[in-house]
N, C-alpha and C positions, 0 to 999 in steps of 0.2 A: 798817616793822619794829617800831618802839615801839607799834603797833594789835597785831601779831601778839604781842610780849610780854607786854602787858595778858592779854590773853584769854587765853593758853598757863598762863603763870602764876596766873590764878586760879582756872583749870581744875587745876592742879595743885597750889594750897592743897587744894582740895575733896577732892584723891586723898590726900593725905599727912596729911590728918585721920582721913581712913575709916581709911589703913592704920595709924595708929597705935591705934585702937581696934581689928582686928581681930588685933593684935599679943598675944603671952602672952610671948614671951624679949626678955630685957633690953635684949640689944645689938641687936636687931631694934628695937626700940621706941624705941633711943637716934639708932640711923638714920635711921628716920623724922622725928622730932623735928628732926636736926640740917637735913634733905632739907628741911622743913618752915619751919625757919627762915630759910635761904637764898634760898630761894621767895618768902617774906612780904618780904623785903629784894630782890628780883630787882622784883617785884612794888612794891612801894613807890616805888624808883627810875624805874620806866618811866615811874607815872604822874606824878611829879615834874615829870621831863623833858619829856615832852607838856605839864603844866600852863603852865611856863614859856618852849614853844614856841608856845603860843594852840592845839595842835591837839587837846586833849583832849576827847574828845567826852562832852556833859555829857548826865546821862539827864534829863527831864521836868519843872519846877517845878512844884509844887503846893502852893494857900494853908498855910502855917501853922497847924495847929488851937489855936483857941481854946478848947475845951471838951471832954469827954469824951462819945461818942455812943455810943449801944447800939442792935443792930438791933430794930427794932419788928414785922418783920414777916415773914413768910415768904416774901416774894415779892422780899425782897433775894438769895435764892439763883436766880431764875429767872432767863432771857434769852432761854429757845427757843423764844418765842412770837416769829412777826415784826409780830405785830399790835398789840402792846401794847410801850409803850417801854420802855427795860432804863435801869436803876437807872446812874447815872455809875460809872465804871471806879474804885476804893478804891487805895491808895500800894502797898498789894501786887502787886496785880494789874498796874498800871503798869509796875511796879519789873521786872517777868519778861517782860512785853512788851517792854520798851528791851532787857531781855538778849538774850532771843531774837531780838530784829531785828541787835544789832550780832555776835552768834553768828551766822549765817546770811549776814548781811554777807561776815563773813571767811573763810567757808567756802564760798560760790559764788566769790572772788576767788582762792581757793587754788587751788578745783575748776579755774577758767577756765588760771590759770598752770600747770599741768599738764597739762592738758588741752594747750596750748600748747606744751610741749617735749619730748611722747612719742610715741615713732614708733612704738608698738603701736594699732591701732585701734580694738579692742577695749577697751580702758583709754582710750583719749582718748574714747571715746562715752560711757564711766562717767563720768570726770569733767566732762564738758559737764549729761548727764544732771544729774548731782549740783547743778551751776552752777545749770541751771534751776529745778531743786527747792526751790533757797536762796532763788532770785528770787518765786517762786511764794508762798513763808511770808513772805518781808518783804512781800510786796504785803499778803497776809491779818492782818498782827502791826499794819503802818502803818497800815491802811484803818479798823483796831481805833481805833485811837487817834485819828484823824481825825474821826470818827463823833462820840467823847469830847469835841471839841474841846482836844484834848490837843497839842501841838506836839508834832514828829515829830522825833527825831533827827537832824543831818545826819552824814554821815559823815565821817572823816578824808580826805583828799587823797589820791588811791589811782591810783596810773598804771601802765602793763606796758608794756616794753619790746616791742624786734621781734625780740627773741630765741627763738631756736626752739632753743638748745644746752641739752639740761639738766643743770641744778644738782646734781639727785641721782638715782639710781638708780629704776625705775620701780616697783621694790619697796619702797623706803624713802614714795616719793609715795603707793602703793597703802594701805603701813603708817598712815601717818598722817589721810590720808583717814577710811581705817575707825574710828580713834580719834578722830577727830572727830565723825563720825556718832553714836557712842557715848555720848559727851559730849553731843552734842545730845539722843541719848533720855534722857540721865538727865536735862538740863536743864527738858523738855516735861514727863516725870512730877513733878518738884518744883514746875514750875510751875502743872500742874495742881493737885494735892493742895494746893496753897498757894493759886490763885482759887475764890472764895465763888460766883460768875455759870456757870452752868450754860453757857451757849453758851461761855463760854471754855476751859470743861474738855470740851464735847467736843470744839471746833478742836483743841487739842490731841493730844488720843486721835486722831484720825482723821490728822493730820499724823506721828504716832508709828508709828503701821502704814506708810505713804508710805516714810516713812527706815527705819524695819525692811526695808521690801522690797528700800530701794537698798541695805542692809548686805549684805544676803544674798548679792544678785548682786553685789559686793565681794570677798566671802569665796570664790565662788564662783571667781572672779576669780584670786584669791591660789590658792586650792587645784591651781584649774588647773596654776598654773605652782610649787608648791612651795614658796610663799615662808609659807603659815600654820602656824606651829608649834605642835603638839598642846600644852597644858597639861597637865600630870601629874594622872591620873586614879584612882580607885577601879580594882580588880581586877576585872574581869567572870568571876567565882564559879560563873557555869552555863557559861559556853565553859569554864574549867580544869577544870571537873567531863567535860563531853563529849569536851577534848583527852586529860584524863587515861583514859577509857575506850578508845578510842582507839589509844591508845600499848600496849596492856597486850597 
């Protein structure tokens, strides 16, 4: 529960910054702020708690820099050669590798828990699917780091019941899922844009199409049965124009 905190809430820093910049009214912007500050304090405490339970999972050590270094050369961007050896993995790049692996951690064990108490089969295939998806990126994010001789995170203590009754509705499970997913793409393109090593940015790219495709057949999912709600849209201006001829 405190792994699931961690990650909900920093995922939900990340949203109540954007939306207080995409904000122009006051009381909107005062909402966010307060949403935002609650969050930073929800956030603060999980990790507390984990600390002074030994289960906080710590990301990566790397030496201390003694000096200031500048790249010297243009082949600090490459890695997509398998012939020639790739440049050590830099505290950025690390930093979104540990994220992404304990992201994907928590979302093949959500996938698996749901998967585990929906009696649609349809939806227990998506989330199995999803499970293995998760399993498939931390192999590729760890194997990264390994390679690095970078020590792998381990994970928190994470056990499931024999329970098969579910906790919430297969539409709340289906909702949330998909908001995961989401959070992951946006996680992969920052982390792309943010490593300098070419082979990392394209694992990424290519693992972002992967979960694009499993969103889709998600949505597809939800549409089926009713549960995706349209967002309020622009006027489609050539149908009123061919409704209005039409009518007359």
């Amino acid at each position: 529960m405190l792994n699931y905190i961690d990650h909900t809430s920093s995922a939900g820093l990340l949203a109540y910054s954007g939306f207080i910049a995409m904000s122009t009214r006051t009381d909107i912007r005062a909402y966010f702020m307060e949403a935002l500050s609650e969050t930073s304090n929800l956030f603060d405490s999980g990790v507390e708690i984990s600390l002074s339970k030994g289960i906080f999972v710590r990301p990566p050590f790397i030496n201390y820099p003694t000096k200031t270094d500048f790249v010297g050369s243009k082949k600090y961007l490459s890695g997509l050669n398998p012939f020639t050896n790739k440049r050590p993995l830099n505290a950025i790049e690390i930093a979104y590798l540990f994220m992404n692996l304990t992201t994907n951690t928590l979302g093949s064990e959500l996938a698996l828990s749901f998967a585990q108490t929906t009696s649609e089969e349809k939806i227990q295939k998506w989330m199995l699917r999803g499970s293995e998806i998760s399993k498939k990126h931390i192999q590729i994010f760890t194997q990264l780091l390994i390679d690095n001789d970078t020590a792998t995170p381990g994970s928190s203590e994470v056990s499931f019941t024999n329970s098969t009754t579910p906790p919430f509705s297969d539409k709340l499970a289906m909702f949330h899922m998909s908001l995961l997913t989401a959070i992951g793409t946006g996680n992969y393109a920052t982390a792309a844009a943010a490593s300098q090593r070419s082979d990392l940015v394209m694992n990424y790219e290519r693992l972002s199409l992967e979960i694009g495709q499993y969103a889709k057949d998600g949505a597809d999912i939800m549409i089926e049965n009713e549960w995706l709600e349209q967002p309020p849209g622009t006027m489609d201006k050539e149908q009123l124009a061919k409704d209005k001829n039409q009518n007359r």
